[in-house]
C-alpha positions as CSV (number, residue, x, y, z in Angstrom):
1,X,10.9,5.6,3.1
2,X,11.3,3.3,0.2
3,X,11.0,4.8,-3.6
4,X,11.7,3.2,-6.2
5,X,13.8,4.8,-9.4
6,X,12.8,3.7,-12.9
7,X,16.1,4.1,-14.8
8,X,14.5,3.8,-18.1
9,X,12.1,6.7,-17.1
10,X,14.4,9.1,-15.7
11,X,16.4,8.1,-19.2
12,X,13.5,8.9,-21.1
13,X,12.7,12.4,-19.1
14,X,16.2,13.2,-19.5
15,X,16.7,13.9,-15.5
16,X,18.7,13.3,-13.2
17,X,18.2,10.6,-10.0
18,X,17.9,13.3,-7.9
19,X,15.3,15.1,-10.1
20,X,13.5,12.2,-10.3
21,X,13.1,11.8,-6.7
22,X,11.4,15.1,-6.6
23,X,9.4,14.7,-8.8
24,X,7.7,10.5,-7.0
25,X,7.8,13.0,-3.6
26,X,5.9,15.5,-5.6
27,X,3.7,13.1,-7.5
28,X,2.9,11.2,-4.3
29,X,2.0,14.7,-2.5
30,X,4.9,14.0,-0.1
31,X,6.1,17.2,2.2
32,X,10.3,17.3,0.6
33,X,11.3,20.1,3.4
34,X,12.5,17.7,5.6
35,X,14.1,15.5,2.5
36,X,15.8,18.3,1.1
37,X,19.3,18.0,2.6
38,X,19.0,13.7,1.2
39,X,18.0,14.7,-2.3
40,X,20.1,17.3,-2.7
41,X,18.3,19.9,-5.2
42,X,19.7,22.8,-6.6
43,X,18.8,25.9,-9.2
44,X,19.6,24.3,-11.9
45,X,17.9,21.3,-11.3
46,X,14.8,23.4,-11.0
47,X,15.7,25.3,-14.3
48,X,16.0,22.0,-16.1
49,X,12.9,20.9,-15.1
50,X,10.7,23.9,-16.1
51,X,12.3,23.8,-19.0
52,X,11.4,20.2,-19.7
53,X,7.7,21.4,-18.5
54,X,7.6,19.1,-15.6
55,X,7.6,21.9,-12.9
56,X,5.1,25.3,-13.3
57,X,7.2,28.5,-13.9
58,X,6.4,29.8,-10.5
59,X,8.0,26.9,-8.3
60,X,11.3,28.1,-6.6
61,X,14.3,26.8,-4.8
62,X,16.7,29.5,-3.4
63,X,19.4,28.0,-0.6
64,X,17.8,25.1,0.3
65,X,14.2,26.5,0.8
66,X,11.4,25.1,-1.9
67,X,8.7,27.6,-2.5
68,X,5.4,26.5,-4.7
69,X,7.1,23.2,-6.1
70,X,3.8,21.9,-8.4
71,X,3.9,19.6,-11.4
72,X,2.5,20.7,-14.2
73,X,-0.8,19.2,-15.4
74,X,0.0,18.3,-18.9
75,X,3.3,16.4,-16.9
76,X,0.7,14.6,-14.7
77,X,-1.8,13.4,-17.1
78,X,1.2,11.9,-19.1
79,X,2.4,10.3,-15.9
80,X,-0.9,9.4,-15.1
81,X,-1.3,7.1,-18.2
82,X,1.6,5.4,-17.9
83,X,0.1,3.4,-14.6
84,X,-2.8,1.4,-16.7
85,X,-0.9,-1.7,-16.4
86,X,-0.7,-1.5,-12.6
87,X,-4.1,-1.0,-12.6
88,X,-4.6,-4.2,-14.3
89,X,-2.3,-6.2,-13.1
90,X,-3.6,-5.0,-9.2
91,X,-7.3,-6.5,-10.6
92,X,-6.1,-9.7,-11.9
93,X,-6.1,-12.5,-9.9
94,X,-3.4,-13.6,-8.3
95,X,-3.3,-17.4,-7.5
96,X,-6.1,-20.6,-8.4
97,X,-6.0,-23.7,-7.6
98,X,-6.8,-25.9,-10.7
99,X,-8.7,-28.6,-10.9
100,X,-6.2,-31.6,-9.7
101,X,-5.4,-29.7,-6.7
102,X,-2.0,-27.6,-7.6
103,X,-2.0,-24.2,-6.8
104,X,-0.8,-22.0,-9.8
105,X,0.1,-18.4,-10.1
106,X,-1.3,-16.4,-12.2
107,X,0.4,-12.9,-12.8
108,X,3.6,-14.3,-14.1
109,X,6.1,-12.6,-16.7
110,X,5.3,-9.0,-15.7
111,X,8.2,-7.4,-18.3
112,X,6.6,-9.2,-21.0
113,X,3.2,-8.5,-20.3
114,X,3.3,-4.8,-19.7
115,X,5.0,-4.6,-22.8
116,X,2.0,-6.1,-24.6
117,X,-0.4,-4.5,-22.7
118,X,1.1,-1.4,-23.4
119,X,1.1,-2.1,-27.2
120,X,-2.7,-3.2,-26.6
121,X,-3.6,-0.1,-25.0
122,X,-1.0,2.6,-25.8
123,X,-2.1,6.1,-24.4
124,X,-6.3,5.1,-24.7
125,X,-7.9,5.2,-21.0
126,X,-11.5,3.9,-22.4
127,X,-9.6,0.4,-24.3
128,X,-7.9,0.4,-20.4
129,X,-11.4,0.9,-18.7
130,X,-12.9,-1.4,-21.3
131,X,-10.4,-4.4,-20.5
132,X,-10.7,-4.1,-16.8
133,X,-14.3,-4.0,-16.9
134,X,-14.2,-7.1,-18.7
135,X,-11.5,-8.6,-16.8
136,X,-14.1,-8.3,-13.7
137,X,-17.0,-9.8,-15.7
138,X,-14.7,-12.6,-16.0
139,X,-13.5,-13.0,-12.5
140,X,-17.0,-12.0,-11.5
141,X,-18.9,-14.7,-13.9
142,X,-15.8,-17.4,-13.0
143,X,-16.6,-16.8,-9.2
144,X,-20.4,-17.1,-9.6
145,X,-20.0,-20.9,-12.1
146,X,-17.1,-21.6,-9.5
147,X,-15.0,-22.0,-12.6
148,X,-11.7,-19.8,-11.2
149,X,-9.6,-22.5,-11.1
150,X,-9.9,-22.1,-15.2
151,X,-8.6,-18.7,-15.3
152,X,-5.5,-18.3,-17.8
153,X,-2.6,-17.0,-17.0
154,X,-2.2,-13.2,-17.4
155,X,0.3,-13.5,-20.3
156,X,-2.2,-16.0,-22.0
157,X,-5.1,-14.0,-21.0
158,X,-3.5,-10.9,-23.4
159,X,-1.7,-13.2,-26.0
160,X,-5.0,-14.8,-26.9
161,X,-7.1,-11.9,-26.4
162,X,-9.8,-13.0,-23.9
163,X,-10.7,-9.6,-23.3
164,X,-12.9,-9.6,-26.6
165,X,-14.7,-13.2,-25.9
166,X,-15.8,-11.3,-22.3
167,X,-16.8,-7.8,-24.2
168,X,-19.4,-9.9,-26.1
169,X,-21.0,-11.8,-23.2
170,X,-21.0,-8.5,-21.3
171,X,-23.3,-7.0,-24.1
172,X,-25.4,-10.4,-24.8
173,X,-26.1,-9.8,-20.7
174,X,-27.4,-6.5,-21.4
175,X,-29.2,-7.3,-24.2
176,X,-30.5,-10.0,-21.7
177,X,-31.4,-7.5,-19.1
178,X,-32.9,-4.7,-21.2
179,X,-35.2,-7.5,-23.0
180,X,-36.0,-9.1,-19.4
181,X,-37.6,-5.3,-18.5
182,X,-39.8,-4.9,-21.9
183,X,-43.0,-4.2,-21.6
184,X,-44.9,-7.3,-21.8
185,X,-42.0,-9.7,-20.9
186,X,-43.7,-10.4,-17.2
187,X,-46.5,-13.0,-16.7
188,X,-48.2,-12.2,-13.9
């Protein structure tokens, strides 16, 4: 089993590597009783981490035996929100080939990207909903006019705010729409 350990996040929790590790198996609904003895878990740990309200008050650990080990759900939907950019960089496209024939990569400088789309977005799950929705009216409309191979980079595609340009022909299409199914608009 591979996890991998954000250093800056356990930093920012305040936890230990181990803690942290119980909390990914948690988060990822993974059974820890046969983990226990390679994680290495102890009273205090548990302590600290009610304290820190990451664990519920009733989840116990007494000689190597876990009893009702839950996250609390204020600690999830924090957690939660921190996975937007995954989200979006899973949608966005990975590779094109332009128009003289080279093919190009598209999801390039990650770091620097999630930093911006993190300063785009912050903590707001309807601006992440509204960019990925307009992220696949792009693809969507760039498949369909066979135009992909114009698709911007990702760090491009934040810098210069395409997001908004697509916003705009997503509502001109449902403007489109709504005044295709007016009453009178059919000739029969």
């Amino acid at each position: 089993m591979l996890i991998e350990i954000d250093l800056d996040e356990a930093k920012r929790l305040k936890i230990t590597m181990n803690q942290f590790v119980l909390i990914k198996l948690l988060i990822d609904k993974i059974d820890i009783k046969s983990l226990i003895n390679v994680i290495r878990i102890d009273d205090t740990d548990i302590n600290n981490l009610k304290e820190q309200n990451i664990l519920t008050t009733e989840s116990t650990y007494t000689d190597g035996i876990t009893k009702n080990l839950h996250l609390t759900e204020n600690f999830k939907m924090k957690y939660k929100q921190r996975d937007f950019f995954d989200e979006f960089y899973e949608a966005y496209p990975t590779s094109t080939t332009r128009p003289d024939g080279q093919k190009d990569y598209l999801r390039g400088d990650i770091s620097r990207c999630r930093k911006y789309y993190q300063k785009i977005v912050g903590k707001s799950l309807s601006k992440h909903e509204s960019m990925l929705e307009c992220l696949n009216f792009e693809v969507k409309t760039r498949k369909a006019g066979n135009s992909l191979q114009y698709m911007k980079r990702m760090s491009k595609w934040l810098l210069s705010e395409e997001w908004l340009l697509y916003a705009d022909a997503m509502n001109d299409v449902s403007v489109i729409r709504n005044a295709d199914e007016m009453y009178g608009a059919k000739v029969e």
